[in-house]
C-alpha positions as CSV (number, residue, x, y, z in Angstrom):
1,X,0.0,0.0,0.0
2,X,1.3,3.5,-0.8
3,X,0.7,6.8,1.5
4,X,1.7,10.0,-0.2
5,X,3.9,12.7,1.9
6,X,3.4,16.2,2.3
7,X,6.2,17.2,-0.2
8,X,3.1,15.4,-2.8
9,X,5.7,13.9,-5.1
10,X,2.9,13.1,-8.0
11,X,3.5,9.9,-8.7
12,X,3.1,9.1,-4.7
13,X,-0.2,10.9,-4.6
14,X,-1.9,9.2,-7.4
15,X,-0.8,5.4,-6.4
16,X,-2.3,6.4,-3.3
17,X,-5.4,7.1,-5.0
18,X,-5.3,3.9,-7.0
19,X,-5.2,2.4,-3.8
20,X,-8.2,3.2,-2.5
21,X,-10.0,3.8,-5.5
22,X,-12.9,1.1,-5.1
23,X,-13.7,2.0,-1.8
24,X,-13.3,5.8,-2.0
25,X,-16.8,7.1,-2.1
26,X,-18.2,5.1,0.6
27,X,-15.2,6.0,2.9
28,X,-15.7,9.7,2.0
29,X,-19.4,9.8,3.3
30,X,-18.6,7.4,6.2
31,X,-15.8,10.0,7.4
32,X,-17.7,13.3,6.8
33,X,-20.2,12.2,8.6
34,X,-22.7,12.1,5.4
35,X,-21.7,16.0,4.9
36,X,-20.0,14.8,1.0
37,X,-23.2,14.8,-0.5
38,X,-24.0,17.9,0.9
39,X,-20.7,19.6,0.1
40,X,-21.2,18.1,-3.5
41,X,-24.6,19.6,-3.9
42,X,-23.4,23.5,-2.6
43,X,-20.6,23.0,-5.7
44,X,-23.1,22.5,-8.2
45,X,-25.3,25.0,-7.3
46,X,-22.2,27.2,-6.9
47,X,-21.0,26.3,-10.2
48,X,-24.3,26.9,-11.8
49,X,-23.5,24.8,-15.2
50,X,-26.4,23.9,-17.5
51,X,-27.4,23.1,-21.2
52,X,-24.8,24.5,-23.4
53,X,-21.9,25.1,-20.9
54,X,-18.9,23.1,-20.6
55,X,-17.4,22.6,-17.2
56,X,-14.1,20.8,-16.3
57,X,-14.1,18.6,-13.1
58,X,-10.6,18.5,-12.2
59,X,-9.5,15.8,-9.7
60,X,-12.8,14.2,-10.1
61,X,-11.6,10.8,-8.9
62,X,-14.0,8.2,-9.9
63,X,-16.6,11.1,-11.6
64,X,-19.3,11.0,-8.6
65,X,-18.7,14.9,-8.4
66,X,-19.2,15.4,-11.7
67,X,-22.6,13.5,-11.8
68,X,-24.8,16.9,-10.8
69,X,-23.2,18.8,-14.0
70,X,-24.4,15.9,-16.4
71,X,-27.5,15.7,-15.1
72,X,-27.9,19.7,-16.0
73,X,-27.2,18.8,-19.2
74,X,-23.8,21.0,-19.3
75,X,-20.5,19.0,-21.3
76,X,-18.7,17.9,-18.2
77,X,-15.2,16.8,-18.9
78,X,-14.1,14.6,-15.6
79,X,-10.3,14.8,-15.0
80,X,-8.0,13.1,-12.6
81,X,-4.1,11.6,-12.7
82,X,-5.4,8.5,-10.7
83,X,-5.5,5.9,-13.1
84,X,-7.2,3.6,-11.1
85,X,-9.6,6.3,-10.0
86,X,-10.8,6.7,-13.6
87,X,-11.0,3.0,-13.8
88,X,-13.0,2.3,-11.2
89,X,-15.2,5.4,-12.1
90,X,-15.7,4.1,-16.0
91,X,-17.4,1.0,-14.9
92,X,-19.4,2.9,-13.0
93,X,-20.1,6.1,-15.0
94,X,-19.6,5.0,-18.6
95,X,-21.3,8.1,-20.0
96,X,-18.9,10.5,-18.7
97,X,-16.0,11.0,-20.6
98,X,-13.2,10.5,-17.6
99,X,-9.9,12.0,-19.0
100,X,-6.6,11.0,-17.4
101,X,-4.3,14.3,-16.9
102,X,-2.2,16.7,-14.0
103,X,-3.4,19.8,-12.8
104,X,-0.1,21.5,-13.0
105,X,-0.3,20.5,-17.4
106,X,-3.5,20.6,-18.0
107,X,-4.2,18.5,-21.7
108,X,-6.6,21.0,-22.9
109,X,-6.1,24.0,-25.1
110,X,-6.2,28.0,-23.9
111,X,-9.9,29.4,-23.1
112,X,-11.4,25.5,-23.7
113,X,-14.2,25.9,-20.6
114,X,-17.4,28.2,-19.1
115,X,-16.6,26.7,-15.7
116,X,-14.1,25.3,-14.1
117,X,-14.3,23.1,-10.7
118,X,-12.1,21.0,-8.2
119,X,-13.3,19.2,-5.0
120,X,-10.9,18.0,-2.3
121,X,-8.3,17.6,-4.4
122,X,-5.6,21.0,-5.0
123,X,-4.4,20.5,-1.5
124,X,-3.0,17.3,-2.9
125,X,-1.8,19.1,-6.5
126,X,2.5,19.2,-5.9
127,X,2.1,22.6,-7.1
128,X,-1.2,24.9,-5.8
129,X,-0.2,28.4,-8.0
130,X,0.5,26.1,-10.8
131,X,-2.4,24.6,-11.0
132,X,-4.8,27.6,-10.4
133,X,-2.8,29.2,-13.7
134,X,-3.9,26.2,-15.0
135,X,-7.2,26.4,-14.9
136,X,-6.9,30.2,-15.2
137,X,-5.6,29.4,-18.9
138,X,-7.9,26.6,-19.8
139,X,-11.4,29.2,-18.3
140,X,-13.1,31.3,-21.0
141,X,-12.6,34.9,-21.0
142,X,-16.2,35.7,-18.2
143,X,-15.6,31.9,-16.8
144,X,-15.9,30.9,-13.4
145,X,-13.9,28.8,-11.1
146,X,-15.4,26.6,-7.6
147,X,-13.3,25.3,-5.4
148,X,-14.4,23.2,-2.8
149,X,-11.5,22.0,-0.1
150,X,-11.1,21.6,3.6
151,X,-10.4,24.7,5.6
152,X,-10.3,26.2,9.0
153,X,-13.4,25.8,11.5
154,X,-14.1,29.4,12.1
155,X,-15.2,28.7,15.8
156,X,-11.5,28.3,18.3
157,X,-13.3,25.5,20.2
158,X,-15.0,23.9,17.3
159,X,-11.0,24.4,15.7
160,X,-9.7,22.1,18.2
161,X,-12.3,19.4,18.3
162,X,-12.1,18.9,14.8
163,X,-8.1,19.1,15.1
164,X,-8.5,16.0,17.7
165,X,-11.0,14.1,15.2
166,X,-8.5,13.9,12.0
167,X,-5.7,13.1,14.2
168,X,-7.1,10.1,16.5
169,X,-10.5,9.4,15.2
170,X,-9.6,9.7,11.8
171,X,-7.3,6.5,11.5
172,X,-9.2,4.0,13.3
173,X,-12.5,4.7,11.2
174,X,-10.3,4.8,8.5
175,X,-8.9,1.5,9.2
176,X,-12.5,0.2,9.7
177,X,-13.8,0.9,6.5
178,X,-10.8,1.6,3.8
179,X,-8.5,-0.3,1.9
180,X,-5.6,1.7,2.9
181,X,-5.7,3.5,6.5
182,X,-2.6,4.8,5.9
183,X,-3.6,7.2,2.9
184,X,-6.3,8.9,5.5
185,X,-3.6,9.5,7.9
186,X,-1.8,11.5,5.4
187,X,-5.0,13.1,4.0
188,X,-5.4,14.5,7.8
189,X,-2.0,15.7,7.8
190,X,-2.4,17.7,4.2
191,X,-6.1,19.3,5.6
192,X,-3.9,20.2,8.7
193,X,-1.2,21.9,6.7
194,X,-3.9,23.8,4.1
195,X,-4.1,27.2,3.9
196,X,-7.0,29.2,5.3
197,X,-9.5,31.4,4.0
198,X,-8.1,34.0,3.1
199,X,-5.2,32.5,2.2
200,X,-6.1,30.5,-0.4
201,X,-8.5,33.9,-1.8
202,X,-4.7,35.1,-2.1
203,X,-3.8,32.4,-3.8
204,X,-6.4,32.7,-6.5
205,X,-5.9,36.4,-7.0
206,X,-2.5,35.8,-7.7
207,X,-3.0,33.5,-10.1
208,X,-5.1,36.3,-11.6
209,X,-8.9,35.3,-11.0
210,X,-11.0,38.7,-10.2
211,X,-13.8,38.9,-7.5
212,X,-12.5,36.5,-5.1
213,X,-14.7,35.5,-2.2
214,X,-15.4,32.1,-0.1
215,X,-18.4,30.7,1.8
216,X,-18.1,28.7,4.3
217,X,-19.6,25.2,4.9
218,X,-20.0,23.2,7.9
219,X,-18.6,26.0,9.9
220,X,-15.6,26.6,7.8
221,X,-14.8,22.5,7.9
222,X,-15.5,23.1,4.2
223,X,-14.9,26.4,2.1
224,X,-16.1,27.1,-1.1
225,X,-14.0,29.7,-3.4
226,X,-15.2,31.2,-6.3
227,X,-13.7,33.6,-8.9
228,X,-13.8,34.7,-12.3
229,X,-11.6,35.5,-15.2
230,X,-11.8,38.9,-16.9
């Protein structure tokens, strides 16, 4: 079994993934608590994508997340560097068109997408700036990115709780109900090290996206980002 470190040497990260690509889903909602489906619904409303639009859903692992932008009838192009993630996710999803490819070299040509979206998965990109001028260079001039990634709990107390519950309740759960335990314990570590907020909001102005915000979900367990490109 492979677990990534946090220096997210790519080809660590996405054997990982293969890893625990059958059971990924299931473990996901068992360890939110049943909050994925929830997060997965604000992105799609956030991302607004319908008949007509085409929207890339970058580190879409097996393609559950990019489920909701099908079924709006937008031209959804799933896209993920776990091989065995897009495997698992073609038997299960043979209507989406999963494409293999790396955030930081993004196979698709300048100004290719309305919208542009990527769950839970830049905090595990080797490069973070790297890949939001990616998707910055793939967006059409007026597009839109979401981002949807762990944060910080905006409550202090709340902070430390959930602190104590990815460090020692993470990795026993974990071991109940994945294939690989030790990928979760390095998926707590990476939320641990993310940026915040605002932090990450500086990220994607740098990278040149305009009218930055965030919402938070959960209680900042979750934040959404959003910005656009001029």
């Amino acid at each position: 079994m492979t677990r990534a470190s946090l220096d997210k040497q790519p080809h660590e990260v996405a054997a990982m993934f293969d890893d625990v690509a059958a059971k990924y889903d299931r473990t996901n909602d068992v360890l939110s608590l049943g909050q994925a489906r929830a997060w997965r619904r604000a992105v799609a409303e956030a991302v607004d994508a319908g008949p007509g639009q085409t929207v890339l859903d970058l580190g879409a692992g097996t393609g559950t997340s990019s489920l909701p932008f099908h079924e709006a009838g937008a031209d959804v192009v799933p896209c993920d560097f776990s091989i065995g993630m897009l495997a698992e996710g073609k038997q299960r999803h043979p209507e989406l068109a999963l494409t293999a490819g790396d955030a930081t070299r993004l196979p698709f040509a300048d100004n290719s997408f309305d919208a542009v979206t990527i769950s839970f998965a830049l905090r595990n990109v080797q490069d973070t700036d790297l890949a939001l001028r990616e998707l910055y260079r793939v967006t059409k001039p007026g597009g839109r990115v979401v981002i949807c990634e762990f944060s910080t709990p905006t409550w202090t107390p709340f902070r430390t709780v959930y602190t104590e519950y990815l460090m020692r309740a993470l990795p026993p759960v974990a071991t109940a109900v994945s294939s690989n335990p030790d990928a979760y314990v390095y998926l707590a570590e990476s939320i641990r090290a993310w940026p915040d907020q605002p932090a990450l909001a500086a990220k994607l102005q740098g990278a040149g996206w305009q009218k930055v915000a965030w919402r938070n979900l959960t209680g900042g367990i979750v934040a959404l980002h959003r910005g656009f490109k001029s």
